[in-house]
C-alpha positions in Angstrom: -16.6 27.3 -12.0 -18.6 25.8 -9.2 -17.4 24.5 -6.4 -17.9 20.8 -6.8 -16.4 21.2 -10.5 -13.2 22.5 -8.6 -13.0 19.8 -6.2 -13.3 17.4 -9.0 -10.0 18.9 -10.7 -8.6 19.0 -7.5 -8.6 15.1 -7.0 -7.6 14.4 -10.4 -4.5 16.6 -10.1 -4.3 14.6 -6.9 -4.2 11.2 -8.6 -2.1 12.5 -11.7 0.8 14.2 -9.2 1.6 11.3 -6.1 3.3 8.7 -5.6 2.4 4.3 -4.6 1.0 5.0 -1.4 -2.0 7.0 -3.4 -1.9 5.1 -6.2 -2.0 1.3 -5.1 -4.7 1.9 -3.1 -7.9 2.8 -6.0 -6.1 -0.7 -7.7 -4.1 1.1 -10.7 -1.1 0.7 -12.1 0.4 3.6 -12.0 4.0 3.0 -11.2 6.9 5.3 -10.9 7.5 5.7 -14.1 4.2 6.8 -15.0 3.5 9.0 -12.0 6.7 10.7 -13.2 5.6 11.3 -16.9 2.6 13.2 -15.4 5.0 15.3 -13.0 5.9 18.0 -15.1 2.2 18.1 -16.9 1.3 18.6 -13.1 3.7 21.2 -11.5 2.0 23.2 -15.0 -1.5 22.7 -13.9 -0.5 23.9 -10.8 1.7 27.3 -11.9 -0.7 28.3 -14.6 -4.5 27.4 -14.0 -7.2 30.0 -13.2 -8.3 27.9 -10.9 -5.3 26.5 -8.7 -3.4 29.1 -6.8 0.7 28.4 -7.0 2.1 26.7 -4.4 5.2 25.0 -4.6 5.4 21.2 -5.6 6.6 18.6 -3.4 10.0 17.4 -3.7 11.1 13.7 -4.9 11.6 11.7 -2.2 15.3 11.2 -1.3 17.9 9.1 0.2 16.7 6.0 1.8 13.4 6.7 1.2 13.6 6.8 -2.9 15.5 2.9 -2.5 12.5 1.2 0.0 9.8 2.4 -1.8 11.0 0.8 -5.1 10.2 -2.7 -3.7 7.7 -4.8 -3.4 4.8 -3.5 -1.2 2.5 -6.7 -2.0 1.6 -9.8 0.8 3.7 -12.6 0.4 1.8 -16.2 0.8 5.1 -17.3 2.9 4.9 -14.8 5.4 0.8 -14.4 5.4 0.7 -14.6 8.9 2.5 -11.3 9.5 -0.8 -9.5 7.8 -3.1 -10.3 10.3 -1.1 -8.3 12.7 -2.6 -5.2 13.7 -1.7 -2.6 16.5 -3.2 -3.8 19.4 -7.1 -2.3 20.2 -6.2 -2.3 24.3 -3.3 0.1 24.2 -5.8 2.9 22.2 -4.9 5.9 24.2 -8.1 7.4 24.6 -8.0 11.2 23.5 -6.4 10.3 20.3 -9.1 8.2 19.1 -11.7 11.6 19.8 -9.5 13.9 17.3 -10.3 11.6 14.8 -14.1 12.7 15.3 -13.6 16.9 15.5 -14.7 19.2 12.7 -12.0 20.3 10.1 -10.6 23.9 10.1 -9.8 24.2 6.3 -10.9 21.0 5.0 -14.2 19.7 4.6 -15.5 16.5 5.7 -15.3 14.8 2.5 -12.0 16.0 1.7 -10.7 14.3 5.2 -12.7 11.3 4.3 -11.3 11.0 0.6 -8.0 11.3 2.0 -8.4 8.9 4.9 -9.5 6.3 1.9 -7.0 7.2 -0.6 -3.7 5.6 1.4 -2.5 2.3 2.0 0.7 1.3 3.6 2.6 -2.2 2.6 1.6 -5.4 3.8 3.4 -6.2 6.6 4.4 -9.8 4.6 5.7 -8.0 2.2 9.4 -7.4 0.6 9.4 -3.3 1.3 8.3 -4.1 5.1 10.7 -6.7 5.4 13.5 -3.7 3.9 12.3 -1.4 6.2 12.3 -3.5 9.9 16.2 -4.5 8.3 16.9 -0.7 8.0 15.5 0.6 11.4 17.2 -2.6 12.8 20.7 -1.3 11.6 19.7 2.7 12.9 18.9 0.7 16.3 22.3 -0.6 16.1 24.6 2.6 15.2 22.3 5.6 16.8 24.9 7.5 19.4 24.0 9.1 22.7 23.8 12.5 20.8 21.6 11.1 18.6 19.5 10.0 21.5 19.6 13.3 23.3 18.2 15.2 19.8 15.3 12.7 19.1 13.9 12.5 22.7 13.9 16.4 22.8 12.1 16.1 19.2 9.5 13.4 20.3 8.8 16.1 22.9 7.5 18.5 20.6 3.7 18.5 19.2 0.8 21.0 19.7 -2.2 19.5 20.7 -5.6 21.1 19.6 -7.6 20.6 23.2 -4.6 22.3 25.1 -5.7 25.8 23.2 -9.3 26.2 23.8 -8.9 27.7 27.0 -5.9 30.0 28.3 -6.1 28.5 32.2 -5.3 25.2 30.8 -2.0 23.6 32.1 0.0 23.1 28.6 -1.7 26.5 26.8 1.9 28.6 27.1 3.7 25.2 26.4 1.6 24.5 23.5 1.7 27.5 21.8 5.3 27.6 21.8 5.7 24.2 20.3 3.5 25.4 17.4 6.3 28.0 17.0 9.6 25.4 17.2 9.7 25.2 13.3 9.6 28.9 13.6 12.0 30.0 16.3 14.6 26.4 14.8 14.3 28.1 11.2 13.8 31.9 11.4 14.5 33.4 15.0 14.4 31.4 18.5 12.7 34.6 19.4 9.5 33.7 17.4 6.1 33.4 19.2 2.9 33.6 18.9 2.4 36.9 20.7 4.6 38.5 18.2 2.7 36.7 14.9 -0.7 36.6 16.0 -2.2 35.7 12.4 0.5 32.9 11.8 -0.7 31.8 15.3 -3.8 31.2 14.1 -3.2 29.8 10.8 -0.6 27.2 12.4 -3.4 26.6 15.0 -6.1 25.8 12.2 -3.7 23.8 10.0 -2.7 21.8 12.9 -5.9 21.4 14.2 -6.8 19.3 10.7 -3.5 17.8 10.7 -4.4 16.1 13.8 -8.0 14.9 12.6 -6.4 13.4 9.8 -3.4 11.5 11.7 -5.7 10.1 13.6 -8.5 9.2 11.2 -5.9 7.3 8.8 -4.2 5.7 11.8 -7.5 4.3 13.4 -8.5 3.5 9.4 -6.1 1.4 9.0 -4.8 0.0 12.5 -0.7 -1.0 11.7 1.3 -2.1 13.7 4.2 -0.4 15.3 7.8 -2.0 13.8 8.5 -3.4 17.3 4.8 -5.3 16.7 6.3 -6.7 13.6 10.3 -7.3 14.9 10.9 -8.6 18.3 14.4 -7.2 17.8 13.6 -4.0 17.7 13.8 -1.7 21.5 12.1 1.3 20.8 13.6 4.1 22.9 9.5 4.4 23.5 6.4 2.7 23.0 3.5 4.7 21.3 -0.7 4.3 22.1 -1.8 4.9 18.8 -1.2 2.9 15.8 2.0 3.9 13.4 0.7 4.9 9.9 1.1 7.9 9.4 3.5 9.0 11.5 2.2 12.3 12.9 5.4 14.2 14.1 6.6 14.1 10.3 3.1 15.1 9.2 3.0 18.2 11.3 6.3 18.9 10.7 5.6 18.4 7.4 2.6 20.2 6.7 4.5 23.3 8.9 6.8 23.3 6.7 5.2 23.4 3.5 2.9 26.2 4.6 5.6 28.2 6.5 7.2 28.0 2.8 4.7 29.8 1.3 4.7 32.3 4.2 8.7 33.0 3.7 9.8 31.5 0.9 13.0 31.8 0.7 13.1 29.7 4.2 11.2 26.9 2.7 14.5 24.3 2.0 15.3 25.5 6.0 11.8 24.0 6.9 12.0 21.3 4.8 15.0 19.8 6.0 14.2 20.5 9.5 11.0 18.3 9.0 12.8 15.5 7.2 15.3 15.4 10.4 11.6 15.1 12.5 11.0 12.1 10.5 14.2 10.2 10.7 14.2 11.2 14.4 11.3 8.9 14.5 12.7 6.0 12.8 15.9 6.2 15.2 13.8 5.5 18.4 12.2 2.7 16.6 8.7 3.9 16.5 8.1 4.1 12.8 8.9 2.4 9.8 10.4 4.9 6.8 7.1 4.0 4.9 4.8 6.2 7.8 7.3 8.7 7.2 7.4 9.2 3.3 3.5 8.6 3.5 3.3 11.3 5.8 5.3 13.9 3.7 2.8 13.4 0.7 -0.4 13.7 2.7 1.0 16.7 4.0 1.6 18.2 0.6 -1.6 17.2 -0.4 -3.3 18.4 2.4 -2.1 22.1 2.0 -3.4 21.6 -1.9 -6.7 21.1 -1.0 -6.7 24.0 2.0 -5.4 26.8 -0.5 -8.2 26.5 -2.6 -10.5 27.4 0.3 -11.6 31.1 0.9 -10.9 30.7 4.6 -7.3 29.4 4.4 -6.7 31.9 1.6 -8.2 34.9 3.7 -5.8 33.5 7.3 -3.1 33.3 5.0 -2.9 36.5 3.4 -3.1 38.0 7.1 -1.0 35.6 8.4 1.8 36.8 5.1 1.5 40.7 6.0 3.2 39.7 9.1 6.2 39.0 7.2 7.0 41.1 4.7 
């Protein structure tokens, strides 16, 4: 089978197998109920085809996630002033808008640009938005000071592509040991990349196209933090770059799904560790649960589309010696 015939099954298992934020945006209908029919014809295309290597499906999304995203995502005409309101062009930080321009690790370019295209968050006008500023407006009002203290130390952690290139850079050590926090939280707080060289350098390529598509999708589509939207709101920090996707819970996402194919029997460990990286976010005020949930699926379907690559496949099965 060539290549561009794979690809081509790739996006329709892609289409077939997620959920709204993929579907709204090519103007189908396919709701819940019919994404959910396909599901299990899905998860078998997956296990059993010649031509798609196993990886574990993504979960159903849960809790207060599986309640917002049941509502209305459309623009209301009584509120169509709110959908003109876009993050704000003179707070771009700078160095985020150039990782939306580097060259992918795993991906291609047309795979990052198909992805970048294929998401679309709900209009701010709309009933789900208006759910979802009520929701972080009632986290704003009962987080505790312990609370506090565990998503500041969270919003802390990221690895940052640039900070690797050269060892005499200020942030190399620091950076390398935040691609190892799901690691050393999950497995063994002595985990590091000295120890794992080959996970080291699958993380590192995994993250490094994580970041490229954060930021292409947040400079695609420009919204608007939840304090932008809700004067109400006190963030317990303000952000310079705009909020969908969020990209803690895509990295800690896409981590976690590919640490779950690395030890498998850790994967529910990494999984919950990356949903309490996306609340986290929604407690200091800087995302709405929407970036969050649209974040886990691109994640998931970012790590379909690297498997299928030689390169991924050939860092992975190094990177899977190192723990068995």
């Amino acid at each position: 089978m060539n290549t561009s015939l794979k690809f081509r099954i790739l996006l329709l298992c892609l289409l077939l197998f997620y959920q709204p934020f993929f579907a709204q945006h090519h103007g189908t209908d396919i709701g819940y109920t019919i994404a959910n029919d396909k599901r299990a014809q899905q998860k078998k295309l997956i296990q059993t085809s010649n031509y798609l290597p196993y990886i574990h499906p993504i979960e159903e999304a849960q809790k207060h996630y599986l309640t917002l995203q049941t509502l209305d995502s459309r623009e209301r005409k009584k509120y169509a002033w709110m959908d003109s309101i876009v993050y704000p062009p003179a707070l771009y930080k700078n160095n985020t808008l150039l990782f939306a321009l580097t060259q992918p690790s795993y991906l291609t370019s047309s795979q990052v640009d198909y992805l970048t295209n294929a998401v679309q968050f709900p209009a701010n006008s709309s009933e789900q938005t208006r759910a979802e500023l009520d929701y972080l407006l009632k986290l704003q009002e009962s987080r505790t000071e312990e609370q506090i203290e565990r998503v500041l130390l969270l919003a802390k952690i990221g690895y940052w592509p640039d900070a690797n290139h050269l060892p005499t850079h200020p942030s190399y050590q620091k950076n390398l040991k935040h691609l190892f926090f799901e690691l050393r939280e999950v497995v063994d707080e002595n985990c590091n990349a000295k120890s794992y060289p080959h996970t080291s350098k699958l993380l590192q390529g995994v993250m490094n196209d994580m970041r490229l598509m954060e930021f292409a999708v947040k400079y695609h589509l420009l919204r608007a933090r939840p304090y932008q939207l809700e004067p109400k709101l006190a963030p317990l920090k303000k952000i310079s770059s705009p909020s969908f996707a969020s990209g803690h819970t895509l990295w800690a996402y896409i981590q976690a799904y590919v640490l779950g194919e690395l030890i498998p029997d850790k994967r529910k460990a990494f999984v919950n560790l990356a949903y309490e990286i996306g609340v986290s976010r929604e407690i200091m005020g800087v995302h709405y649960p929407s970036d969050e949930e649209a974040a886990r699926q691109l994640a998931h379907r970012m790590l379909l589309l690297m498997w299928h690559t030689d390169k991924f496949q050939d860092d992975f099965q190094k990177a899977k010696k190192e723990w068995e």
